[in-house]
N, C-alpha and C positions, 0 to 999 in steps of 0.2 A: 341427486347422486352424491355421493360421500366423496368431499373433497380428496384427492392421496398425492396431492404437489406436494413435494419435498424441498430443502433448500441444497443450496449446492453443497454447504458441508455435511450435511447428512446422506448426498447422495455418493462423496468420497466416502464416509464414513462406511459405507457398506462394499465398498471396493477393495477397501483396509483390509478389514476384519479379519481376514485371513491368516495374517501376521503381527496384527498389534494387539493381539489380544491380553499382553501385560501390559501394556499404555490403556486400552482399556479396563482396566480392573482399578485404574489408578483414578477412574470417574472420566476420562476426554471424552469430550464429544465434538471433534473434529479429527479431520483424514489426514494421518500421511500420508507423505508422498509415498506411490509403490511403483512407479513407470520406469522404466530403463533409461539411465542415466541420472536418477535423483536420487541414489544411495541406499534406495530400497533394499533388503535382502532378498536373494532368490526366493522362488517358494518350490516343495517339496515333491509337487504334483499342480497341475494344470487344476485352475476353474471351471466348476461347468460353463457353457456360454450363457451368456447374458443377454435377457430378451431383449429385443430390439426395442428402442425408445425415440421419442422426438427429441430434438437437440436441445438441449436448455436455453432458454432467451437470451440474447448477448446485451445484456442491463449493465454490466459497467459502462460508470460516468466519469470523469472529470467536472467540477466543478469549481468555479473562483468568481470574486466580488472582483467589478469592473471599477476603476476610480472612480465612477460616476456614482457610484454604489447600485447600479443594476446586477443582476445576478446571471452568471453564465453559465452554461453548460453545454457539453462534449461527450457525444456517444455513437452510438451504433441504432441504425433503424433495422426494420423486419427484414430488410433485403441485404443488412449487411454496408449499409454505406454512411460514412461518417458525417454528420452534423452539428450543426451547432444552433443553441436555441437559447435566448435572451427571458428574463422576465423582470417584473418591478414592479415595488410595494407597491398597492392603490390600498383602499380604505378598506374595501373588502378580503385583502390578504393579497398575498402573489400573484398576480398574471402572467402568462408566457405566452411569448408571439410566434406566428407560425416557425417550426425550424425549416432551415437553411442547409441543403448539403453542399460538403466540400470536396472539390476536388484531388482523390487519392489515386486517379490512375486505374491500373488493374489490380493494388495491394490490398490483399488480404489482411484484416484488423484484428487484433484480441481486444473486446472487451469483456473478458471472463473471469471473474472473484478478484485476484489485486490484481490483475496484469490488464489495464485500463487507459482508455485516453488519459489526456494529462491535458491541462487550460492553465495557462501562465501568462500574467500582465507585466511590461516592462519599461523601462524609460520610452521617451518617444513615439507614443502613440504605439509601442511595440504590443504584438497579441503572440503567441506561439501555442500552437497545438502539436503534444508531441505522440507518438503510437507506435506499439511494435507491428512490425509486417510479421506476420506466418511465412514462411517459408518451408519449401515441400517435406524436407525432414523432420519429423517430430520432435518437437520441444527448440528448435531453432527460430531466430529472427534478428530481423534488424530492426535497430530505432533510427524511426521517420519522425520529422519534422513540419510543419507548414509556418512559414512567416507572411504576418502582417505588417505594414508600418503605418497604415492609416487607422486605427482603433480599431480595427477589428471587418473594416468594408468590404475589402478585398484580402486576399491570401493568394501567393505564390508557390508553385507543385513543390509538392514535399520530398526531402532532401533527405540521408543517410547522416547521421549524427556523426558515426566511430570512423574511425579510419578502417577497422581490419572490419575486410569482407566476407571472412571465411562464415561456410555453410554453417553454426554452429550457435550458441544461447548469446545473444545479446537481448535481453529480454526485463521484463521491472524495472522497466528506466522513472525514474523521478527526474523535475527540475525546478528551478528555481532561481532568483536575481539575488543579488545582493546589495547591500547599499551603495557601493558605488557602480553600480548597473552590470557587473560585470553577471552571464547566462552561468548557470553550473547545471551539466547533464551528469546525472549517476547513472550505472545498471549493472545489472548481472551479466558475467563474463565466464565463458567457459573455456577461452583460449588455450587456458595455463592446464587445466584437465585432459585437454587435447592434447596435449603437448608431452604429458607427464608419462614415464614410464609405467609398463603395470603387469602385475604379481600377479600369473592367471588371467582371469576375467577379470579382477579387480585393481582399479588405479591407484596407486602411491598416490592420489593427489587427493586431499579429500574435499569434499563440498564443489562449491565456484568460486569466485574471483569478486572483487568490485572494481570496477572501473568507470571513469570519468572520466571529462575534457572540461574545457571552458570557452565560451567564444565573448569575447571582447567589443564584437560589433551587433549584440541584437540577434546572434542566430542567425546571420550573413554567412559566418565562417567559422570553423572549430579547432580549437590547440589540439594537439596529436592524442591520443589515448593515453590514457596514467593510470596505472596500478593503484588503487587506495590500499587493496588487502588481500590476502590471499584467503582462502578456505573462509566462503561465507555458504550460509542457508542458501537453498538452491532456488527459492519457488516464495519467497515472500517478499514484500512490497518494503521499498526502502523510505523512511521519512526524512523530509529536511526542511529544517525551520532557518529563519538567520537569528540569530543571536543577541543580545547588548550589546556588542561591537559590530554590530552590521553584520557579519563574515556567519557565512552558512554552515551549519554543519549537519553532517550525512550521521543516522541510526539504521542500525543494520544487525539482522542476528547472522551471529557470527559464528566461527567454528573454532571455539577454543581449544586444546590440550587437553586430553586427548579425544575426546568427542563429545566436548561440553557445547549444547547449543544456545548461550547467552547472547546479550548484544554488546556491542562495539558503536562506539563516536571519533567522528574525523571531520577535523577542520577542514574545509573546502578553501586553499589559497586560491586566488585568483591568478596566482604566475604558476598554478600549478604546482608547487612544492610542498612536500607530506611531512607531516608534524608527528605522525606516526596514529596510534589508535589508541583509545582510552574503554576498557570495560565499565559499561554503565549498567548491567543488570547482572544480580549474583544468584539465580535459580541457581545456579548448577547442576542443569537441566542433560542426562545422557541418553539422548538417543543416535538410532541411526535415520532417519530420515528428514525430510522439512516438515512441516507444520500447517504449509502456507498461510499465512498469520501474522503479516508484520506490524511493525511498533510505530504509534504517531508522537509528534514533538512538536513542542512549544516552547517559547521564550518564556522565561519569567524574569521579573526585577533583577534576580539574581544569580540567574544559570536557567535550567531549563525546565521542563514540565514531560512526563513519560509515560506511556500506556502502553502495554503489552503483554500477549498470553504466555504462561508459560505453566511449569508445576515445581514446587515450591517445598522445602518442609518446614509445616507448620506444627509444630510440639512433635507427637508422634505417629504423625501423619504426613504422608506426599498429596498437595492438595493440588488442583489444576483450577488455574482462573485467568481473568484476566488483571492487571495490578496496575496500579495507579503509582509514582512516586516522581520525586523531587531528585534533581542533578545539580553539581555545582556545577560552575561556571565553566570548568576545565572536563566538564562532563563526568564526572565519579558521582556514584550515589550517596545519596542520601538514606542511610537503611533506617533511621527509625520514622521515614516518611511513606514507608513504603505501605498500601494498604490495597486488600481485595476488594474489586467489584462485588454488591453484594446479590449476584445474581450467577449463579451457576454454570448459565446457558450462555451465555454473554460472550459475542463471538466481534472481531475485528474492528476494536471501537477508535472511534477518531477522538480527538481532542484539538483545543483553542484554550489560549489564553489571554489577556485583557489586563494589565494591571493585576488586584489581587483575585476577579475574577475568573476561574478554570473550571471549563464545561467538558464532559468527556460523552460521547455520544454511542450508541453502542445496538446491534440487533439480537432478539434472542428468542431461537426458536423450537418450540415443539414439536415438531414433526405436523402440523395441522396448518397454526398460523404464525407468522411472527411478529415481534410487539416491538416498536421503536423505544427507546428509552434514553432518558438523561442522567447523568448525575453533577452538580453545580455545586460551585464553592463560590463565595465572597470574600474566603478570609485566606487565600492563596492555598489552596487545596490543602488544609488542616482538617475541614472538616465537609461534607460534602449531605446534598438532597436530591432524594430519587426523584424521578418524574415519569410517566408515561405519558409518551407523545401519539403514539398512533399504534397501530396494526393492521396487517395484512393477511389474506393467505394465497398460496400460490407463489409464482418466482417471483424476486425482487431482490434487489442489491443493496450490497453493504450501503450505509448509511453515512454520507459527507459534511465532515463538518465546518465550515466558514466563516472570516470574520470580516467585517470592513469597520475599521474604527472601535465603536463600542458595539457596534451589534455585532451577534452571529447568529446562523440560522443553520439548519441542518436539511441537506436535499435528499430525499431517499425517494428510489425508482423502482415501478414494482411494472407487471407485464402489462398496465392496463395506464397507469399514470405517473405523475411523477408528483412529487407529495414536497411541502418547503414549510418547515415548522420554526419558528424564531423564539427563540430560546430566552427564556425567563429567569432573571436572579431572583 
């Protein structure tokens, strides 16, 4: 029988089509957002219905190198309940040991495109697995937490991150330590949208919000909510690396003046005090909706490392890809560092860096099957080598990428296995 799995971006892609059909002429091959509440434009007339389908697999992972340098992972099973499952090099390639579920209660999980468990290591034996809860209103949640203190043995019922409880998007949380162990939770906040006045059916407030806290003890306890920004992308995944100075910083696409959808960096302080936001990508990119699509980041020697889709003009063309470039320190780009993926289809790519080592990892697919891919630099991303690491066909998720020390390796989950490829300079 003729394979006809789709991936998830191609299955928004056909739920778009109705309305983006100038974004598509521009070559995209991923979906806006079109759902109520994510800045979609009305549409003119009703769709026909849409046949009934089985749910797509819930394949977001979380994945992180344990100090010990075993490899972890955080997901979702058939029924819907959270685990977590170890493996570690032998001779033969990766093993993984039976998974473990963890105790969520009666909440409801997303692991679906970037809205994913999240697996973070931290001082003292600290483990944290963090997740948004669904909650009965569409596109609402809160971020859940579970804390460890014995390396990962036991885990204590998971806990509400934010302060504000309201029914509403707390959703795309990231997190991450930083070098003096202090926890930083990011996410998307739709409070201030809530809040805001609106002209018609439509709100004065545009996009969402970022929001953060930080907790001081391990994910014990959390500082109140904090504003990072107003008017961000609604529906994409936020990256955060620490830095050369230890101190973490959040990427985020952002909602520029007057509906430019580039990215923004913000220092994550530990006492909670905002340094304000710095534009690090210059698409100058106008649309009205999200993407879902966000940017990954790495340290380098001397400021940072960036991947991100967006469209572009390239001579006398609007080009769509995904692009590789260099950030100083204080987060501003670097443009003559800036360079496309050289793969067209090339959808939600991770990145790592090493010294002058920079691996950017990426999936890309045909409508049949899709193909894992690398692209590696040695010489601090000046120049860069393709690689084809594997293929699938059928559901499988974006592709994670990992470092402990000088290795990295990339976890990619498909509906039958989960695949771990260690990446070659």
């Amino acid at each position: 029988m003729k394979n006809t799995a789709i991936s998830p971006a191609q299955a928004r892609l056909r739920s778009a089509r109705a309305w983006c059909v100038a974004a598509l002429a521009l070559g995209m091959h991923f979906a806006m957002a079109q759902h109520a509440g994510h800045g979609a434009p009305a549409q003119a007339a009703a769709p026909a219905p849409a046949k009934e389908r089985a749910p797509r697999p819930q394949l977001g992972t979380g994945v992180a190198f344990a100090p010990d340098g075993s490899l972890w992972m955080a997901g979702l099973d058939g029924q819907g309940r959270l685990f977590l499952q170890t493996a570690h090099s032998q001779a033969q390639g990766w093993q993984w040991d039976a998974p473990r579920m963890l105790d969520t209660g009666t909440d409801r999980i997303s692991a679906d495109g970037e809205n994913r468990p999240k697996l973070v290591f931290g001082p003292k034996g600290a483990v944290l697995v963090s997740y948004t809860q669904l909650l009965d209103v569409p596109y609402t949640g809160f971020i859940r937490m579970l804390r460890s203190t014995d390396g990962g043995q036991t885990f204590g019922p998971p806990a509400t991150v934010h302060a504000d409880r309201q029914v509403i998007t707390h959703r795309f949380e990231s997190v991450a330590f930083d070098a003096q162990g202090a926890l930083h939770t990011v996410w998307i906040d739709k409070r201030d949208l809530e809040a805001a006045p609106r002209v018609g059916k439509k709100s004065s407030y545009r996009g969402a919000a970022i929001y953060r806290n930080v907790s001081l003890d391990g994910g014990a306890t959390f500082g109140p909510d904090i504003k990072v920004a107003d008017h961000s992308c609604e529906c994409c995944r936020i990256a955060l690396a620490q830095g050369p100075d230890g101190r973490v910083r959040a990427l985020w696409r952002h909602v520029f003046e007057p509906n430019v959808r580039d990215h923004a960096i913000a220092v994550l302080d530990a006492q909670g005090k905002s340094a304000g936001i710095v534009r690090a990508t210059e698409d100058d990119w106008r649309i009205d909706g999200c993407p879902h699509h966000g940017p990954s980041l790495a340290a380098s020697q001397e400021g940072f490392h960036v991947v991100w889709f967006g469209i572009r003009q390239e001579g006398d063309a609007k080009v769509a890809g995904v692009r590789y470039a260099r950030l100083a320190a204080d987060g501003r780009p670097d443009p003559g560092s800036v360079q496309r993926i050289p793969d067209a289809r090339a959808e939600h790519a991770d990145l790592q860096a090493q010294g002058s080592r920079v691996a950017v990892v990426w999936r890309s697919t045909d409508g049949m099957a899709s193909t894992l891919k690398a692209w590696t630099s040695t010489d601090a991303g000046k120049s860069f080598r393709l690689q084809v690491l594997g293929s699938v066909e059928g559901d499988n998720d974006f592709p994670r990428l990992v470092r402990h020390g000088e290795r990295m390796a990339v976890v990619w989950r498909n509906s039958k296995e989960v695949k771990v490829h260690d990446i070659g300079f």
